[in-house]
C-alpha positions in Angstrom: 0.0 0.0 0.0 1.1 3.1 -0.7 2.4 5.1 2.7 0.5 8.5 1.8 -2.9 7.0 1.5 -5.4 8.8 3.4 -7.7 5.7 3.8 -9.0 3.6 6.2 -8.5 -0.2 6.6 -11.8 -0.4 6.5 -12.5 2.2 2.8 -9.3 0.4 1.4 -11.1 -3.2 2.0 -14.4 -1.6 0.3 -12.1 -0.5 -2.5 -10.6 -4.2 -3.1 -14.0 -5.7 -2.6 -15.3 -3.5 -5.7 -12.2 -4.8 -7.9 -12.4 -7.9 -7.1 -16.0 -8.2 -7.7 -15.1 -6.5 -11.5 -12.7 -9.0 -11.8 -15.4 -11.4 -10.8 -17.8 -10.4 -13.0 -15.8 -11.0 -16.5 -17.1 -13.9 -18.0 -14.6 -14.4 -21.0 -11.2 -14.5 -21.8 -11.5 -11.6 -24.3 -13.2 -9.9 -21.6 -10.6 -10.5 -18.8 -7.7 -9.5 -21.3 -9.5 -6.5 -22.0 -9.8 -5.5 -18.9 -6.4 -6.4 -17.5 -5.2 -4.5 -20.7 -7.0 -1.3 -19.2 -6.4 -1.9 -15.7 -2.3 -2.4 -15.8 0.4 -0.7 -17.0 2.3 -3.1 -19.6 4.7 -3.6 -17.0 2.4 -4.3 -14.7 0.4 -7.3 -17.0 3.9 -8.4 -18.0 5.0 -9.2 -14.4 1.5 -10.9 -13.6 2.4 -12.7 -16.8 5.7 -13.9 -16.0 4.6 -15.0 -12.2 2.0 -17.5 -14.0 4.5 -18.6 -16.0 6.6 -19.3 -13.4 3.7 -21.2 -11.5 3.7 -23.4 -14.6 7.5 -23.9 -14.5 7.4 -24.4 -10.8 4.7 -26.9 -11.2 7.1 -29.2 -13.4 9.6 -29.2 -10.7 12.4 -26.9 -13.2 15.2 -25.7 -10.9 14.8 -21.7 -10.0 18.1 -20.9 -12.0 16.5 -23.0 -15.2 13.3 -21.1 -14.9 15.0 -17.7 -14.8 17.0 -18.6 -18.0 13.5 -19.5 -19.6 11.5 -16.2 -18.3 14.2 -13.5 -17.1 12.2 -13.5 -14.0 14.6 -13.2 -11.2 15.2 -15.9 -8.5 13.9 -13.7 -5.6 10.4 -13.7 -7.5 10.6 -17.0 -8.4 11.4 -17.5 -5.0 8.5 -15.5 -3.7 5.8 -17.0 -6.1 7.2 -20.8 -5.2 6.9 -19.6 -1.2 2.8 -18.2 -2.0 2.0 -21.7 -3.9 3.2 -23.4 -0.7 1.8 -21.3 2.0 0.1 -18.6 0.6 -3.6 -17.6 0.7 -4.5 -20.6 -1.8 -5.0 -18.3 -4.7 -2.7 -19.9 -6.9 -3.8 -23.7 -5.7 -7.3 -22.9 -6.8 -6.2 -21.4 -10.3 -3.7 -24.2 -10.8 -6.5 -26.6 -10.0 -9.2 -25.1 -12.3 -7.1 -24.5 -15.0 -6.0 -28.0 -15.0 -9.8 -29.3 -15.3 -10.5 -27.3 -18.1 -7.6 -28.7 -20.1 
């Protein structure tokens, strides 16, 4: 969070309630992409990018060093993303999971 905000706890939780709810709310691909497109920076979509990619990677057991030389991502993220599969809120269990049964 950004250290000037003159929220609340309580008006910032409102405030990511109503995007999570947009996100929610897409019901396509095209739509999420869109949206997403709008939302980020390209920065911004390319490092949510590159930490799904690294899920994937990190799903077929590749080393960190091996799946920084096939993404540029650095090992700290890597390190990070592996850490919030493991013990994380289960945000990235539940994608992996769905994703999986639609294949």
């Amino acid at each position: 969070m950004k250290p000037n905000r003159n929220e609340t706890r309580r008006q910032q939780a409102i405030a990511e309630a109503a995007l999570f709810t947009a996100i929610n709310s897409l019901e396509t691909i095209e739509e999420c992409r869109d949206f997403l497109k709008d939302l980020c920076t390209p920065a911004e979509l390319q490092a949510l990018v590159d930490r799904w990619q690294v899920v994937e990677y990190l799903q077929q057991e590749l080393p960190y060093r091996k799946i920084h030389d096939l993404t540029g991502v650095s090992v700290t993220t890597i390190g990070r993303v592996a850490r919030f599969v493991a013990d994380g809120y289960g945000g990235y269990q539940t994608a992996i999971e769905r994703t999986h049964q639609s294949q």
